[in-house]
N, C-alpha and C positions, 0 to 999 in steps of 0.2 A: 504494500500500500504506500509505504512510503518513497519508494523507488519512485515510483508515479507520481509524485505527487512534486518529488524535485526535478525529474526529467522537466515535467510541465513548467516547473517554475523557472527552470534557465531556460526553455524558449523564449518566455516574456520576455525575460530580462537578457536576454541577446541585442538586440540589436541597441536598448543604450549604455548596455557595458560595451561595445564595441565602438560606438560615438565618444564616451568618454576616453577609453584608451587611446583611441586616435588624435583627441584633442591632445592628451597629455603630452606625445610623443611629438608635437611640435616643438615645447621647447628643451633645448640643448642639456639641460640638466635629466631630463628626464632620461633610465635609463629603459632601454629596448629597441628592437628591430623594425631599425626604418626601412622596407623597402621600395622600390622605386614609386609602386603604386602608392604607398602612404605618403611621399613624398608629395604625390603630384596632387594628392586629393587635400592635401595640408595645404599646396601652395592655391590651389582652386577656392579651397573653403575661406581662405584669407581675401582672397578677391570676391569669394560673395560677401560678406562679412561688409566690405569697403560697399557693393552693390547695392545693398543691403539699405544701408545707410542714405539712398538717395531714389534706391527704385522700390513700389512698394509692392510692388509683384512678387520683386525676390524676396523682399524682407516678411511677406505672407508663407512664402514657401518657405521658408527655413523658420519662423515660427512654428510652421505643421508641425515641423520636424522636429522640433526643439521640447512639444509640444506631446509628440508621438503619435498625432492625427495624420501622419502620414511619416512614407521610408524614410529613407535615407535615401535610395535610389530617387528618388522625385527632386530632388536636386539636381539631376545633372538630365534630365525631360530635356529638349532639345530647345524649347522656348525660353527655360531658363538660365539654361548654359549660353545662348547667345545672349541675355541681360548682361550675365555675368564680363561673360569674355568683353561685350562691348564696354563694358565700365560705365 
């Protein structure tokens, strides 16, 4: 019973322990494996962040997400990733 009970509980809790880890691993103090992909989704998330700040489409989406009303993947939707890439 209990086996079930925590399988179930780290799905939920997957995908914002995965947003927090990855936030962490931006900065340089922190220790763990950066790889390339982490790399480029740190340097993206920083440029939504700035986008963020001026367009409210993106700053809606990454509320969702901040929010857990929507992925993580919903970030990088092709609408918003040109927000973002535009600046």
């Amino acid at each position: 019973m209990w086996r079930r009970f925590f399988r179930r509980a780290a799905r939920s809790i997957d995908i914002p322990w995965q947003i927090v880890v990855s936030g962490d691993l931006r900065f340089p103090e922190a220790e763990g494996k950066r790889t390339p992909a982490l790399r480029f989704i740190n340097a993206y998330m920083a440029r939504l962040h700035k986008a963020a700040h001026r367009d409210p489409v993106v700053a809606k989406a990454f509320n969702d997400v901040a929010s857990l009303l929507a992925p993580p993947q919903s970030l990088m939707r092709p609408g918003i990733m040109w927000r973002v890439l535009r600046g």
